[in-house]
C-alpha positions as CSV (number, residue, x, y, z in Angstrom):
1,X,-203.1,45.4,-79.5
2,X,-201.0,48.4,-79.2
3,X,-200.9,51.7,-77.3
4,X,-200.6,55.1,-79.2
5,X,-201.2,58.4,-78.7
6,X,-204.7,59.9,-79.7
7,X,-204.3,62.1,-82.5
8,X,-206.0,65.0,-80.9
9,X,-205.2,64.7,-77.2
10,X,-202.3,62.6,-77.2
11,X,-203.3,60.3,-74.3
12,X,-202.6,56.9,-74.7
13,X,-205.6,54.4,-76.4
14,X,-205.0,51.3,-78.1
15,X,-204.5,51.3,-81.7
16,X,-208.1,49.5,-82.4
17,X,-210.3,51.9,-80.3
18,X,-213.0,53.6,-82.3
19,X,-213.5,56.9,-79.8
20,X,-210.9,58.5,-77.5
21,X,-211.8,57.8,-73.9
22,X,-210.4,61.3,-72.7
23,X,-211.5,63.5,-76.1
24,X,-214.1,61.4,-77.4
25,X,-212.6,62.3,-81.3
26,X,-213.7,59.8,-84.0
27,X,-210.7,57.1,-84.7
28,X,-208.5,58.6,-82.4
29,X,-205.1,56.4,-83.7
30,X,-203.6,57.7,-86.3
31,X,-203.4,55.8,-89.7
32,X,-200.9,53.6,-90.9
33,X,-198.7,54.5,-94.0
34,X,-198.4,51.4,-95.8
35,X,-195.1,50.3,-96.9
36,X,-195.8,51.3,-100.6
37,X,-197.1,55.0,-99.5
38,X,-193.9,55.1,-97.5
39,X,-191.3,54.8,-100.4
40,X,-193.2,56.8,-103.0
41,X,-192.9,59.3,-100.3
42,X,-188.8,58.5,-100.0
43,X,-188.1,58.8,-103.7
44,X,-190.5,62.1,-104.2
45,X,-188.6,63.4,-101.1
46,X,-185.4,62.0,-102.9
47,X,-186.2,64.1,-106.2
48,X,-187.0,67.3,-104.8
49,X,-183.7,67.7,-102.9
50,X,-181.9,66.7,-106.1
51,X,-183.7,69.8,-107.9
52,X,-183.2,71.7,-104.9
53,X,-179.5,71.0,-104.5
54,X,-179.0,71.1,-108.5
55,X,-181.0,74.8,-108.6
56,X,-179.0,76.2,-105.5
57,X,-175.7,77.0,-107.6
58,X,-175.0,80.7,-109.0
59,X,-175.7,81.1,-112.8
60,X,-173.2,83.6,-113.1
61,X,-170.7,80.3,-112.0
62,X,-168.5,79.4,-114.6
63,X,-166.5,76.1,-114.4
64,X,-163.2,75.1,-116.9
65,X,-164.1,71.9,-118.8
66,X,-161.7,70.2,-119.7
67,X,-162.0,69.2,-123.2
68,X,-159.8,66.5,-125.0
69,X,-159.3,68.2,-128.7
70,X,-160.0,65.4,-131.6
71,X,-157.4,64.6,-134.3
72,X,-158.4,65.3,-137.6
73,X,-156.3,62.8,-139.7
74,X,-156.5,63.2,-143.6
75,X,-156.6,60.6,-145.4
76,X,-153.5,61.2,-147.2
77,X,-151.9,60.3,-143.6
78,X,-154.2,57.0,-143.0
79,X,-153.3,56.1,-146.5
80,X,-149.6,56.8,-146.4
81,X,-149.5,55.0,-142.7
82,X,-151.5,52.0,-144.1
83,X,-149.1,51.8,-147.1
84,X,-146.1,51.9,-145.2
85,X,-147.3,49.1,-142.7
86,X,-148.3,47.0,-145.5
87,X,-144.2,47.4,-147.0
88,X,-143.0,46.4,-143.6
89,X,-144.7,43.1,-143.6
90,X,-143.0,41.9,-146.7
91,X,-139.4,41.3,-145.4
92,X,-138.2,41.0,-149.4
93,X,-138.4,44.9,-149.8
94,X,-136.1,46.2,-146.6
95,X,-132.8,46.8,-148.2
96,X,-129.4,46.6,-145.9
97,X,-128.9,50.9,-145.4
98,X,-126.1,52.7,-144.2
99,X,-126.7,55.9,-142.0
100,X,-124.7,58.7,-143.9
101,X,-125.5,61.8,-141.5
102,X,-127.2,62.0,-138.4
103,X,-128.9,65.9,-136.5
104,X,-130.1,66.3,-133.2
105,X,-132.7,68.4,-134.2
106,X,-135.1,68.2,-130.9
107,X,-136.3,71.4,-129.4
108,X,-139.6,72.4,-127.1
109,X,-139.0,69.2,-124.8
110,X,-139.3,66.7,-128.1
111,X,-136.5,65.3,-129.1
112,X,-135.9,64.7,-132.5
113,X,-133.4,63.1,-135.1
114,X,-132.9,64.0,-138.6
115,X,-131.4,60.7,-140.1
116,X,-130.1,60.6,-143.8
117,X,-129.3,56.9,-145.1
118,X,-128.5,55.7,-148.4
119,X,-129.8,52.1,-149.8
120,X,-127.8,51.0,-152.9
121,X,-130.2,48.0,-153.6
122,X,-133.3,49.6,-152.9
123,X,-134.6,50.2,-156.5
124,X,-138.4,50.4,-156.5
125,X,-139.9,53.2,-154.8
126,X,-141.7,50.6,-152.5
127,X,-138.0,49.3,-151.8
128,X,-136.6,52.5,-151.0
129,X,-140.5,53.0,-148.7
130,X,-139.9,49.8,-147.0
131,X,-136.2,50.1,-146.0
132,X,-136.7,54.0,-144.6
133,X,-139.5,53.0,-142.7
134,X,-137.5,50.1,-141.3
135,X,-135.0,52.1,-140.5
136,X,-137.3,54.5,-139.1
137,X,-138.2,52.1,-136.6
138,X,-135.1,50.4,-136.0
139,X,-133.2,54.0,-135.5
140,X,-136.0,55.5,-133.0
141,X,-134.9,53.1,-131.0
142,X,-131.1,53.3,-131.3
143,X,-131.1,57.1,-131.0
144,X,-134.0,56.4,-127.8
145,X,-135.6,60.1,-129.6
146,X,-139.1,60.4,-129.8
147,X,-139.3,61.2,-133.0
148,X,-136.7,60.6,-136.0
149,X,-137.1,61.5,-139.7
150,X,-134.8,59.5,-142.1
151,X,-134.2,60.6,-145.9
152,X,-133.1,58.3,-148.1
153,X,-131.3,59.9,-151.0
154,X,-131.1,58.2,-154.2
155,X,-128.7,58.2,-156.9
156,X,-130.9,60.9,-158.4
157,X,-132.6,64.0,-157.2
158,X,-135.8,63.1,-157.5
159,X,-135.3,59.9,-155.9
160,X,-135.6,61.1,-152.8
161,X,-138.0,59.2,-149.8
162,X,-138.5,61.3,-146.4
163,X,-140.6,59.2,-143.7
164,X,-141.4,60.7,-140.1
165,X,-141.8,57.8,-137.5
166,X,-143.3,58.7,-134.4
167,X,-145.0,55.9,-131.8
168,X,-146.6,58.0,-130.1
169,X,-148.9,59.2,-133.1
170,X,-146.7,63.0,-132.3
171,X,-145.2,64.7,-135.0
172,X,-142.2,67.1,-135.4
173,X,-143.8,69.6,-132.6
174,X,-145.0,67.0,-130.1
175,X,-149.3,67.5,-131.7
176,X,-151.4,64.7,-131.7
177,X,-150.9,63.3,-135.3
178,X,-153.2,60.4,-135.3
179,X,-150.4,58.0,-137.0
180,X,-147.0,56.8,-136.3
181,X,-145.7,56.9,-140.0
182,X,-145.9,59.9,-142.2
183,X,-144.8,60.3,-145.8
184,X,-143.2,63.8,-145.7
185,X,-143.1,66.0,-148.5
186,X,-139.4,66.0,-150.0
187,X,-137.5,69.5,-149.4
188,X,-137.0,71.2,-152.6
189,X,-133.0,71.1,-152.0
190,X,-132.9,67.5,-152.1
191,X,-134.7,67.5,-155.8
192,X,-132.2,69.8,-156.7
193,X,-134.4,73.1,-156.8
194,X,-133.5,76.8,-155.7
């Protein structure tokens, strides 16, 4: 048994006592929450200061969102990327080079090489694919740019082969690529048209 205060009067009465002694009120303690009453009561009291708290902001509040913008890579890019990847893992098409002329071309904090090389063996187009790409890779690293662009000029005009190598998926202005090789179109100079 235990003593608690009448509901009306206040006085103290034990918890089991039907009348108060000093008010005479009808079940004088008052009731017992049950444990079940007392945490639906917790979460709906949980709830209402969420949407109390989420409603007190200003409308008129407008907050920057950062947004991370999505590469769009064509599928001439995934295809040349794939391609080129595919002619590095065959070790029979990289042709010894030599590195003919060599621009620091970087500007807007990216630095960037253009690399010509000429590759007497390299007869097939995957050959001459293969050993700029290599070289691609191989002179990225020697120039430490973060991007370099190696032509490889053939014996003839048209035989030209331009590939952009960038690890960092950047091309020539530093945006978001989506690939680290990139066949590039060949410049109408080196096909030999004005």
């Amino acid at each position: 048994m235990a003593l608690v205060a009448c509901k009306e009067c206040k006085k103290e009465i034990s918890d089991k006592a039907k009348i108060c002694p000093s008010c005479g009120i009808k079940d004088p303690a008052p009731k017992k929450e049950s444990f079940m009453e007392g945490c639906l009561g917790m979460v709906g009291l949980f709830f209402i200061g969420m949407w109390i708290f989420s409603s007190c902001g200003d409308s008129n509040d407008t907050k920057e969102v950062k947004s991370v913008p999505v590469v769009q890579v064509s599928q001439k890019l995934i295809d040349d990327n794939k391609m080129l990847n595919q002619l590095l893992s065959d070790t029979n098409l990289v042709k010894p080079y030599k590195v003919t002329k060599a621009d620091d071309i970087g500007f807007a904090g990216r630095d960037r090489m253009d690399i010509w090389i000429t590759a007497s063996e390299a007869k097939t187009m995957n050959e001459k694919f293969a050993t700029a790409a290599t070289a691609a890779k191989k002179l990225l690293a020697q120039y430490k740019t973060n991007y370099v662009s190696v032509v490889l000029k053939g014996k003839e005009p048209r035989n030209v082969v331009v590939i952009g190598y960038a690890p960092d998926h950047k091309g020539i202005s530093g945006d978001n690529i989506g690939v680290s090789f990139t066949v590039d179109d060949v410049p109408p100079k080196y096909l030999g048209i004005k």
